[in-house]
C-alpha positions, 0 to 999 in steps of 0.5 A: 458491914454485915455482922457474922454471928456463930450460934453454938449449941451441945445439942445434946438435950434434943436427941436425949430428951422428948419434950426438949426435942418437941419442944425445940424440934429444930434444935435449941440453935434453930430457935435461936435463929430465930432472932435474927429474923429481918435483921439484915445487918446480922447474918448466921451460921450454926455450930454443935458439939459433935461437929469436928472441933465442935465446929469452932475450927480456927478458920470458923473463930476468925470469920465470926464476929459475934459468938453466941454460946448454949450448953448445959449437959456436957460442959466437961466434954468440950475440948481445953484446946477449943476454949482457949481458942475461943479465948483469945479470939475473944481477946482478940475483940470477937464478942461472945453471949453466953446463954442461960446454963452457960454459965457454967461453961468452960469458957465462962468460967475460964473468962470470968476467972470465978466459980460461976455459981448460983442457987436454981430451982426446976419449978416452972415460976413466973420470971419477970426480968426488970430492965434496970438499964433502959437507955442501954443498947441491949433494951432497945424496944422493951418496955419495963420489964420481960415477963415468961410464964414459966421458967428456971429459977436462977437465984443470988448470991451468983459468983461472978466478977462485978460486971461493967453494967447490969441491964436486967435483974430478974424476980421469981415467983419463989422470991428469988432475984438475980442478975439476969443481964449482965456485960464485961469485957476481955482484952478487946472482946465484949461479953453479955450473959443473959440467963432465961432459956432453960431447955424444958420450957420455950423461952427461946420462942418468946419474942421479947427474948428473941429481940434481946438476942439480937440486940445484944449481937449488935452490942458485942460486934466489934468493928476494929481490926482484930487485936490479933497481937494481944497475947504477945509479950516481946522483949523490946532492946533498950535500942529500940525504946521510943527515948534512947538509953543505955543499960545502967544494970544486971540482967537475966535475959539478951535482947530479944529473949522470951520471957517466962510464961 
């Protein structure tokens, strides 16, 4: 089964930015792109910020299976509707990968429940990402480490909830280390947030960082049916349990009553 990936992106730094825009002259979603050259089993669309809906409509959510999400110059512009959509689509079993600046995306932070904080530095250091997970299915075809000539620097202590696994920890060229490589998982949705991919520098022209990309879109796909009945809480009639039984007590609600939410 082909998987559908959906590359989102603000778009915002290339029709703002010249060297953004020189650097990533098809956007920062068509370098992206990028890493599902000759993957026959991932197929791709793209979506921006300044599509309607911010080109994540509810028909759009439900045929996608994996999500990969850049923003970083207009988190707050991004509609509360749109995220929790995105939310319990991934609850619902849609992978999503969060991208660098994502971090401190809405839907991150509202997935992660955490301020999503972090030390940075916009000084062009050496970044060498140590694959600390080598038998993980998000390093396959990488040797020890990754390392990009120049980039941002990301650094300890990062506000996230502990992570199911870590697979990359990053070292700068300042000193600095951080988890770079990190997965989690939300009702029946996977999640990898990988950190390289500042918009100054052409991270996302690295192949090693490219087949990380695809990689990781395989991990999070899901093939199970959507769980689409997650985030209902029904009042199931004492008739109705699995061993018959009878009302021993008081009781606030009828059979069949909403819950308080």
């Amino acid at each position: 089964m082909t998987i559908r990936a959906l590359i989102w992106n603000e778009n915002e730094h290339e029709k703002t930015n010249t060297l953004v825009a020189k650097l990533y002259p098809q956007g920062i979603h068509g370098a992206i792109s990028k890493a599902f050259d000759g993957a026959q089993d991932i197929s791709f669309s793209v979506a921006t910020q300044d599509m309607p809906e911010h080109g994540l409509t509810e028909e759009r959510l439900k045929n996608t299976d994996v999500l990969l999400w850049w923003g970083h110059k207009i988190h707050g512009q991004v509609s509360d509707a749109i995220v929790e959509r995105v939310q319990k689509r991934v609850w619902e079993g849609m992978g999503l990968i969060v991208l660098h600046s994502g971090h401190f995306s809405k839907i991150f932070r509202k997935l992660m429940g955490t301020p999503c904080s972090l030390k940075w530095r916009e000084a062009g250091e050496v970044e060498r990402l140590w694959v600390i997970n080598r038998n993980h299915p998000i390093a396959a075809g990488l040797g020890e480490y990754i390392e990009i000539e120049h980039e941002e620097m990301y650094g300890e202590p990062f506000t996230i909830p502990e992570p199911l696994e870590t697979v990359f920890v990053s070292w700068f060229e300042g000193g600095e280390v951080f988890r770079s490589g990190v997965t989690f998982q939300r009702g029946a949705g996977k999640i990898f947030y990988f950190r390289p991919g500042h918009e100054a520098y052409p991270t996302y022209h690295n192949k090693q960082v490219l087949q990380v990309i695809q990689n990781a879109t395989r991990w999070a796909y899901n093939p199970a049916k959507p769980w689409v009945s997650i985030d209902d809480a029904p009042n199931v009639p004492h008739d109705k349990a699995p061993v018959p039984l009878e009302v021993k007590g008081p009781r606030l609600h009828h059979d069949g009553e909403a819950g308080f939410r």
